[in-house]
C-alpha positions, 0 to 999 in steps of 0.5 A, a space after each residue: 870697090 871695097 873701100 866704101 864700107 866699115 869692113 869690122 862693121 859688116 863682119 860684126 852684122 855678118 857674125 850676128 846674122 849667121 851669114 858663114 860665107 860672109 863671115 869667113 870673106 870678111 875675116 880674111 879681109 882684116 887678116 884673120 886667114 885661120 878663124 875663116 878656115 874654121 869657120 867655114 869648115 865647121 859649116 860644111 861639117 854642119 852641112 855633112 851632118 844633115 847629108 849624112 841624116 838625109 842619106 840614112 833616112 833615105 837608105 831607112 826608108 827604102 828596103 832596095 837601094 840600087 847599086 848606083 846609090 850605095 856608089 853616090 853614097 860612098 863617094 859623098 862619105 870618101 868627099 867628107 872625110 877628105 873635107 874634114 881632115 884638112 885642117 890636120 893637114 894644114 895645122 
């Protein structure tokens, strides 16, 4: 199924067009396993950056947060520094 494209051509496109998820695909292809993993942890730390934007204007812009929120929002700061410490845990 994967034999009938260039695979460095499609990773050249996929890199010149910002497409992360198929960048990262494509570099496990031809063996990059790390470069992938950085890049697609980079672009979930790009991802927490505008939860964390959208999180404060939300929590800014309404003087009563309940208690369910405070919960949601911990959890998605625990979820992150979980997702950002790996690599120190693989590396």
């Amino acid at each position: 199924m994967f034999d009938s494209y260039r695979v460095e051509h499609c990773l050249r496109l996929c890199q010149e067009y910002g497409i992360i998820d198929a960048t990262a695909f494509l570099l496990e292809r031809v063996g990059d396993v790390g470069k992938a993993l950085s890049i697609t942890l980079s672009d979930l730390n790009d991802k927490f950056v505008k939860l964390d934007a959208a999180v404060e204007a939300v929590v800014l812009n309404h003087s009563r947060v309940g208690s369910s929120h405070v919960e949601v929002f911990d959890s998605v700061l625990r979820t992150k520094e979980v997702c950002l410490s790996i690599p120190e845990i693989i590396f």
